[in-house]
BADODREN-627025 format. One line per 3 residues: number of its first residue (from 1); their letters; for each residue x, y, z of N, C-alpha, C. Coordinates in steps of 0.001 Angstrom, whole numbers, padded with zeros to 6 digits. Example, Ala and Ser with C-alpha at 12.3 -4.5 7.8 and 13.67 -1.06 7.14 Angstrom:
<recs>
1) AS) 013190,-005690,007800,012300,-004500,007800,013200,-003300,007800 ~ 012850,-002250,007080,013670,-001060,007140,012900,000030,007870
</recs>
This chain:
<recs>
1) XXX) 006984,-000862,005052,006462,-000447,003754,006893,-001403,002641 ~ 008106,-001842,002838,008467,-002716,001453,007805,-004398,001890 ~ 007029,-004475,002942,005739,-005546,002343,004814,-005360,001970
4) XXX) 004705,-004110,002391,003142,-003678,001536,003456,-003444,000256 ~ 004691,-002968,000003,004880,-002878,-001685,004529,-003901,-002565 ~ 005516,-005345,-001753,005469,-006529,-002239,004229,-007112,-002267
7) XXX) 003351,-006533,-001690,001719,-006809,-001116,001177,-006724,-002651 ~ 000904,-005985,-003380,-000049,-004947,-004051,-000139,-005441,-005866 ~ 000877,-006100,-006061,001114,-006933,-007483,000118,-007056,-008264
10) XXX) -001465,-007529,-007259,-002615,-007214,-008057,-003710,-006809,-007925 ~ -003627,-005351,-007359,-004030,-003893,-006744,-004069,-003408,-008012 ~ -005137,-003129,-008405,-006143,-002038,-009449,-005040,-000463,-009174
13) XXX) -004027,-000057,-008888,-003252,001370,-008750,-002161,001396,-008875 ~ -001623,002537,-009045,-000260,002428,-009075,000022,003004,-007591 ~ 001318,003031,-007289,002100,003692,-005861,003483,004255,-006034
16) XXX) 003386,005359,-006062,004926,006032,-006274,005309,006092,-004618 ~ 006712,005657,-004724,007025,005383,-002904,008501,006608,-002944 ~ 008513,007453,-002303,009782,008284,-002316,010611,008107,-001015
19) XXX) 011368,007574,-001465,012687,007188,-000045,013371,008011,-000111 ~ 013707,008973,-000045,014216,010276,000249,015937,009892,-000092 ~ 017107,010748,-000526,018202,010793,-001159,019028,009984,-000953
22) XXX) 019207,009614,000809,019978,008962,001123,019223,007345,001870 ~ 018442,006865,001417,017381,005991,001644,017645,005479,000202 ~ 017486,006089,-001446,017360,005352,-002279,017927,004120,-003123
25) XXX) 019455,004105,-002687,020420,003343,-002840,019858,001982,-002466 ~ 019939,001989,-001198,020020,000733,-000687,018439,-000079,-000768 ~ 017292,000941,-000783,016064,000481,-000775,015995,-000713,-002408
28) XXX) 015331,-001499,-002116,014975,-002534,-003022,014230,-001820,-004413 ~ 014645,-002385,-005421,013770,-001840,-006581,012668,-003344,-007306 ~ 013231,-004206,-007069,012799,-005256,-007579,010978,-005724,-007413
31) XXX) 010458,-004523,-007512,008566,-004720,-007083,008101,-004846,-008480 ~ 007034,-004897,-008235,005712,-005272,-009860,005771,-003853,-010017 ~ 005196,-004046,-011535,005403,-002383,-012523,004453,-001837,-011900
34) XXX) 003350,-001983,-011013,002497,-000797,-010524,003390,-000212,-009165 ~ 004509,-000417,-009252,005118,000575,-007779,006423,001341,-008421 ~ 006424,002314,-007828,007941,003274,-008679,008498,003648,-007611
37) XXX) 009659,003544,-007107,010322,004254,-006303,011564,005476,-006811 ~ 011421,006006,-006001,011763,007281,-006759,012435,008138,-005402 ~ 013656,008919,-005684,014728,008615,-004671,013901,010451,-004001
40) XXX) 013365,011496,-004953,012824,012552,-004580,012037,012935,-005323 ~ 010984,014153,-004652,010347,015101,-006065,010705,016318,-005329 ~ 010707,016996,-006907,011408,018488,-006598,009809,019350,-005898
43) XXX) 008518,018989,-006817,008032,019675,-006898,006360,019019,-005968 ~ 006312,019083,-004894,005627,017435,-004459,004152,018258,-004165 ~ 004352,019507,-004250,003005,020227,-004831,001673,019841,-005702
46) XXX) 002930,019721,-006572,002081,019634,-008080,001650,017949,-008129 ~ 002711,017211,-007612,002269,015320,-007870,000830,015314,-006425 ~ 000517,016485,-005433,000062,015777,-004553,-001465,016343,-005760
49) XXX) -001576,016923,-006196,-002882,017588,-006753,-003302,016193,-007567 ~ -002470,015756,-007985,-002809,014523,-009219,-003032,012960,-008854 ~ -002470,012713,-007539,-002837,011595,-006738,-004136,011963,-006249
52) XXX) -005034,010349,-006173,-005698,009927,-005562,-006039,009979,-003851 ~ -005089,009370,-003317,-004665,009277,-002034,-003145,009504,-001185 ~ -002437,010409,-000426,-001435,010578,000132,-001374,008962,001377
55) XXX) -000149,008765,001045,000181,008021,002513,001947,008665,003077 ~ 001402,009137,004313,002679,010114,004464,002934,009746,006073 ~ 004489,010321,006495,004079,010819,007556,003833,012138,008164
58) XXX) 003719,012657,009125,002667,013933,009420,003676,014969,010026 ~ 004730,015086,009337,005274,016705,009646,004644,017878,009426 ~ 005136,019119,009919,004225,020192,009652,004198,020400,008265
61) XXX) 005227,020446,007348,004791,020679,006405,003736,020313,005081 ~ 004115,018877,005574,002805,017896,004570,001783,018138,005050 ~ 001238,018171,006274,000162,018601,007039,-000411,019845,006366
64) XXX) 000052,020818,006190,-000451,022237,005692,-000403,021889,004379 ~ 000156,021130,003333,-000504,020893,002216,-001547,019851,001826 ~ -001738,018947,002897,-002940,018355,002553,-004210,019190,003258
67) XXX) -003780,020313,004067,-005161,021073,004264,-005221,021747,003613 ~ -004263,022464,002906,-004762,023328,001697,-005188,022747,000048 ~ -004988,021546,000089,-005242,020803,-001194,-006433,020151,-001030
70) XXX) -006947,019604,000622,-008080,019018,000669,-007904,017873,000207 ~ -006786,016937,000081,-006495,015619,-000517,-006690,014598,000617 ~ -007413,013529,000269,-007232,012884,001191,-005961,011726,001558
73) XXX) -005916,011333,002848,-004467,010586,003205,-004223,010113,004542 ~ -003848,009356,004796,-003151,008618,005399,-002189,008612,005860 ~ -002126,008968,007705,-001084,009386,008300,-000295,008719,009152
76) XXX) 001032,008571,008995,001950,007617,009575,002729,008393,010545 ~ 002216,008712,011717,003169,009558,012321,004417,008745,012431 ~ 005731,009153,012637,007036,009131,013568,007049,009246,014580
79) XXX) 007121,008020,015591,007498,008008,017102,008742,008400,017090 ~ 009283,008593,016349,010791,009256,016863,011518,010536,016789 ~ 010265,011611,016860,010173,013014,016801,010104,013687,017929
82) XXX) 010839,014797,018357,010561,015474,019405,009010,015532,020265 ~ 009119,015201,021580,007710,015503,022021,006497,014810,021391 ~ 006926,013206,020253,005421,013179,019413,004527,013909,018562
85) XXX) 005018,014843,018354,004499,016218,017582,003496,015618,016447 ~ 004598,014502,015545,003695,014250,014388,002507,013613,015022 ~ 002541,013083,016112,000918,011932,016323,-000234,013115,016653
88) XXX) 000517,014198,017421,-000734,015517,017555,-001432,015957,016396 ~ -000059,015909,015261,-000494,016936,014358,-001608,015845,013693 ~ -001119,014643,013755,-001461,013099,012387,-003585,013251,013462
91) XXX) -003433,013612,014582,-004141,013315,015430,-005731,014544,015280 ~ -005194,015691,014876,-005897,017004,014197,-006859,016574,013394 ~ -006210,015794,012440,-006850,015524,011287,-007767,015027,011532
94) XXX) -007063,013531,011690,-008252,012389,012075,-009276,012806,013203 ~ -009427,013852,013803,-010125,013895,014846,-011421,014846,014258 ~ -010798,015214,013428,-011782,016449,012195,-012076,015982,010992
97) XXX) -012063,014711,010722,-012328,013606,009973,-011366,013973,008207 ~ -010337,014376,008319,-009751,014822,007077,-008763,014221,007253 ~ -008536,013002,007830,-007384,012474,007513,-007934,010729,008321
100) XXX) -006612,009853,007657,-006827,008522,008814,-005145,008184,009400 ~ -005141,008351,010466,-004481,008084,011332,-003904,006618,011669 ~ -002878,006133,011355,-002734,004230,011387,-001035,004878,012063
103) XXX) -000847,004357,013602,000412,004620,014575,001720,003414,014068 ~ 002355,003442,013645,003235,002320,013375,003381,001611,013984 ~ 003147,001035,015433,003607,-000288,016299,001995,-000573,015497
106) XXX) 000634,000080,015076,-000091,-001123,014094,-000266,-001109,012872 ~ 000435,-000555,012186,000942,-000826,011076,001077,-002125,010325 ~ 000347,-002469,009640,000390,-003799,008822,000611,-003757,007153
109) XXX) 001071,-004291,006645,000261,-004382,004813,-001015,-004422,004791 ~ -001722,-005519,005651,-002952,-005389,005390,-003890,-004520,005734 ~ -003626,-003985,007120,-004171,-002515,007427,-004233,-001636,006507
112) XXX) -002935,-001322,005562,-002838,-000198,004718,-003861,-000484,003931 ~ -003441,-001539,003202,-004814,-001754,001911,-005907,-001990,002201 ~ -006225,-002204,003466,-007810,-002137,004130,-008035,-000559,003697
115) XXX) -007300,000411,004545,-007550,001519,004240,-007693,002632,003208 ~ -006815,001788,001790,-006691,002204,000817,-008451,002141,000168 ~ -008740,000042,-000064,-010222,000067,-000179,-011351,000752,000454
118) XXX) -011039,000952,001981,-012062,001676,002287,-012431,003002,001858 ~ -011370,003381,001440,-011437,004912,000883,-012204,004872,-000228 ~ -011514,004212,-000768,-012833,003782,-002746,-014212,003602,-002170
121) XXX) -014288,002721,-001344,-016047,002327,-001272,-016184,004059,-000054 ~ -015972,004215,000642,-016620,005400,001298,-016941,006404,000236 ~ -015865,006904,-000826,-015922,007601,-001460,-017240,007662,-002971
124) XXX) -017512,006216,-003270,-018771,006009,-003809,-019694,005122,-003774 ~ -020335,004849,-002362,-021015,004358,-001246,-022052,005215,-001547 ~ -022396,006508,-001398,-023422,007139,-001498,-024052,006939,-002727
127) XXX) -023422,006519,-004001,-024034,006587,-005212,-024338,004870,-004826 ~ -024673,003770,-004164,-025003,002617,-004396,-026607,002634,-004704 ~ -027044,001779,-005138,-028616,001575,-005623,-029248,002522,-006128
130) XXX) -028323,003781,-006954,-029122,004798,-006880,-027874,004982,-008524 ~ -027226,004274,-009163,-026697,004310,-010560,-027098,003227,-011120 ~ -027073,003079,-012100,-027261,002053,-013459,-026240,001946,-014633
133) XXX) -025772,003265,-015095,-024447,003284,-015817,-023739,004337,-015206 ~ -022064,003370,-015506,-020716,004060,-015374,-020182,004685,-016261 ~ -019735,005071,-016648,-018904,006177,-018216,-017161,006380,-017297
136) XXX) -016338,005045,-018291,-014996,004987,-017242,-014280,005671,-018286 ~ -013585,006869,-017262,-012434,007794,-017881,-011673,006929,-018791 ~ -010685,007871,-019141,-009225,006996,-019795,-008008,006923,-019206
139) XXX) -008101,007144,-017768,-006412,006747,-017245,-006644,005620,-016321 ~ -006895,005669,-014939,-007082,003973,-013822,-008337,003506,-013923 ~ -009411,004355,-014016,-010748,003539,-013823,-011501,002634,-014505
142) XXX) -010729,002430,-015752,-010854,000629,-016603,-010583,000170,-016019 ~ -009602,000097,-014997,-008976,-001287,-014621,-009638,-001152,-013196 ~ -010152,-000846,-012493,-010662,-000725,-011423,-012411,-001156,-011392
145) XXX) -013057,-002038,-012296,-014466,-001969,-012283,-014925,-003034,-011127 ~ -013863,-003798,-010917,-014267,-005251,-009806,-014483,-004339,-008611 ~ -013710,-003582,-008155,-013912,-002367,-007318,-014778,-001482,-007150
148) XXX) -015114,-000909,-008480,-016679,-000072,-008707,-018126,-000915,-008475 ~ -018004,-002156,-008955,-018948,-003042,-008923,-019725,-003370,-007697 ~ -017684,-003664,-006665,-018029,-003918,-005461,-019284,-002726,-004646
151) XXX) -018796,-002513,-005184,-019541,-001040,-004182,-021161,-000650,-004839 ~ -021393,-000292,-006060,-022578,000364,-006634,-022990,-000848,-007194 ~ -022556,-002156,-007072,-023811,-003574,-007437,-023495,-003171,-008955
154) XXX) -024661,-004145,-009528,-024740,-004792,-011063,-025328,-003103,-011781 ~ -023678,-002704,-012408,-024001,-001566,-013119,-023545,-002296,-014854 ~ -023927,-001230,-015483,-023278,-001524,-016836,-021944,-000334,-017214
157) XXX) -021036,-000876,-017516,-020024,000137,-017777,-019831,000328,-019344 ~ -019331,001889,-019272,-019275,002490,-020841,-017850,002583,-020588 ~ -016732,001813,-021377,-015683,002428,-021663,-015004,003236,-023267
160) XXX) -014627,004540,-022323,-014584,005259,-023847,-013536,004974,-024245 ~ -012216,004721,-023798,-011302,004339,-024693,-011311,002851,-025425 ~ -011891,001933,-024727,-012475,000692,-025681,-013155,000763,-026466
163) XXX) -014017,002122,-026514,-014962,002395,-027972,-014314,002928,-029033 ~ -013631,004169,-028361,-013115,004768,-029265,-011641,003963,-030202 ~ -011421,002439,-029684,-010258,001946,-030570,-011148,000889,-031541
166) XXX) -012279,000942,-030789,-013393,000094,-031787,-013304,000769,-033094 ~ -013669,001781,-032217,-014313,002609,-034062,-012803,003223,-034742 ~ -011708,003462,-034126,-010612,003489,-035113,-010400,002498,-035989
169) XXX) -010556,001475,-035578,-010377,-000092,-036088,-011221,-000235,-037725 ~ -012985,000365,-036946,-014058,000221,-038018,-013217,001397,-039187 ~ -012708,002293,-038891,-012721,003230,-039934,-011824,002649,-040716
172) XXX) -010557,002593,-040181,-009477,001841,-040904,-009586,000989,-041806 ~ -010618,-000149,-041292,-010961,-001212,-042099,-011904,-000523,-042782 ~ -012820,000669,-043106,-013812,000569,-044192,-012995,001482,-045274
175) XXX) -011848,001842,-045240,-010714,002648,-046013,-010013,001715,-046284 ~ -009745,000467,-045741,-008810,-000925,-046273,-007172,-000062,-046325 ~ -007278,000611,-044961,-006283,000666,-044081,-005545,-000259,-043498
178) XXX) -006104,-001171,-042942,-005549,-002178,-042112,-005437,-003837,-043117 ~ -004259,-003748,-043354,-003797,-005233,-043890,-003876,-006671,-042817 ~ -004612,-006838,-042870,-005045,-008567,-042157,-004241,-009687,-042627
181) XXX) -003187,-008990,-044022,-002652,-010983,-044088,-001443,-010530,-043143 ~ -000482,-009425,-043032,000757,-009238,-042720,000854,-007947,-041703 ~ 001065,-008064,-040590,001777,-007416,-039394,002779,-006349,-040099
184) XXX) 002257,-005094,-040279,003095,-004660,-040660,003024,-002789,-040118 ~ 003822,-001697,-039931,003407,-000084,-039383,003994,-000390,-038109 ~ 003959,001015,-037613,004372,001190,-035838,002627,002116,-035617
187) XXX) 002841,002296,-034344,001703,002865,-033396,002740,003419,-032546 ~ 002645,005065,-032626,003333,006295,-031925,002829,006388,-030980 ~ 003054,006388,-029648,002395,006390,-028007,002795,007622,-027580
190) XXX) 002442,008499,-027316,002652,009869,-026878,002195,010332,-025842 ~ 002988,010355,-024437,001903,010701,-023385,002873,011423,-022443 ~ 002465,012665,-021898,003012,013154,-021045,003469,012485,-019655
193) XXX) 003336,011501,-019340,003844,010750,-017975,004765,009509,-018152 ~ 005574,010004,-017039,006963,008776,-017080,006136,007304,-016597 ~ 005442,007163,-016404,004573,005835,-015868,004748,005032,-016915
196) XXX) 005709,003743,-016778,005700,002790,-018260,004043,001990,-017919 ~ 003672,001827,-016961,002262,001340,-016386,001464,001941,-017528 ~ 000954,003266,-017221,000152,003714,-018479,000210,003244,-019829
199) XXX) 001494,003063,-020290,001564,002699,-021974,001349,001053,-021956 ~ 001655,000585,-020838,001173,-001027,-020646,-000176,-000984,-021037 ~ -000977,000006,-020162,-002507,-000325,-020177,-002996,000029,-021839
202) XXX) -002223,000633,-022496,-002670,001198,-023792,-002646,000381,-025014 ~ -001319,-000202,-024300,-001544,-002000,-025052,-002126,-002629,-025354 ~ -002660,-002705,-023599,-003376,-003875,-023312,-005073,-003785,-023631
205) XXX) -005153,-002103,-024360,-006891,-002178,-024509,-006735,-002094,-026143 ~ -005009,-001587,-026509,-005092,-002048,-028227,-005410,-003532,-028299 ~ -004423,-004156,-027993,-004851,-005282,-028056,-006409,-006273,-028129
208) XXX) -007272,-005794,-026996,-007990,-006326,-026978,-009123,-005958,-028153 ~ -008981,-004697,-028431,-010097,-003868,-029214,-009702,-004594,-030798 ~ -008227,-004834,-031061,-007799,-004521,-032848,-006964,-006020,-032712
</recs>
C-alpha cells in the first residue's frame, strides 16, 4: 500500500489510509497532501457513507457494512486468516457483482488505480454520447474533468463555484469594495472538514477567479 500511496501525487482524489493503533507510529507520513493517514476512526460508519469508494480488507464486519450501505469497494482479502474466510466472504461479493475482489500475491499500485479509474468510467459510461453539459458540484468534481471528459467525450462544463467567485468579485468591484492598488483584508475559510486539501482547492479557484 505505501507504493500505491506514493503512486497517486497526481490522482484527481483524496485517500484517507487507516493503519490501525499500533501500525501508526512506524508507518511513513511523508506522502503528497491528497493522502492522510490516520492511526483510527472511532466512528467508520459515518466516514464510509461520505466516501466515494472503500478499499478494505474483507472481515465480517466491513462486509455487513458495505452491504448495508451499498458502497462500492474493493476487497483485499487476508491470506492469513483462519480457513481463508476473508477470500469467501471478499469472494460473495464479487461473485454478486457488489464488490471487486484483487488477492494480494496480485496486488499492484497499478492494479489498484486501474480499479479505482475503472470505477469512474463504469459508473458514468452509460451517460456517454447521450450529455452535452456538466454542472460540477463544489467539493472533488472540479478537479476531476480530464476524467469526466475521458469518459462522456467533448462536453461543456458549468462550474458553480468558479461562477459564483466571478460574480463575488463583479459585486465587490461595482461597490468599489475591492482596492486594486494594495493587497490588503483576510478571507475567513470555514468548513466543516479536517482535509487541509479542501481549503487548498479554495485557494486555488480564489485565485484563479479574483
Amino acid at each position: 500500500m505505501e507504493e500505491y500511496l506514493r503512486s497517486i501525487k497526481e490522482e484527481n482524489y483524496d485517500v484517507i489510509y487507516v493503519t490501525g493503533k499500533s501500525y501508526f507510529d512506524a508507518f511513513p507520513k511523508d506522502f503528497s497532501k491528497n493522502v492522510h493517514i490516520v492511526p483510527y476512526i472511532d466512528n467508520m460508519s459515518a466516514l464510509i457513507k461520505d466516501i466515494d469508494i472503500l478499499v478494505t480488507r474483507a472481515g465480517a464486519s466491513v462486509i455487513s457494512e458495505i452491504m448495508a450501505l451499498g458502497k462500492p469497494s474493493i476487497l483485499i482479502p487476508s491470506p492469513y486468516v483462519a480457513n481463508n474466510h476473508q477470500y469467501y466472504n471478499a469472494k460473495s461479493l464479487s461473485d454478486a457483482n457488489a464488490g471487486i475482489m484483487i488477492e494480494e500475491k496480485d496486488l499492484t499500485k497499478d492494479k489498484l488505480k486501474e480499479e479505482i479509474r475503472k470505477y469512474l468510467k463504469i459508473n458514468l459510461s452509460k451517460y456517454a454520447t447521450k450529455v452535452q453539459n456538466v454542472v460540477l458540484g463544489c467539493t472533488h468534481y472540479p478537479l476531476i474533468q480530464d476524467e469526466i471528459k475521458e469518459v462522456l467525450g467533448d462536453v461543456e462544463f458549468f462550474n458553480g463555484a468558479e461562477s459564483l467567485a466571478k460574480h463575488l468579485k463583479s459585486i465587490l468591484e461595482e461597490k468599489h469594495l475591492i482596492n486594486t492598488l494594495e493587497i490588503k483584508g483576510n478571507i475567513e475559510f470555514i468548513d466543516s472538514s479536517e482535509l487541509e486539501s479542501k481549503k487548498e482547492r479554495f485557494f486555488h479557484i480564489m485565485e484563479k477567479t479574483c
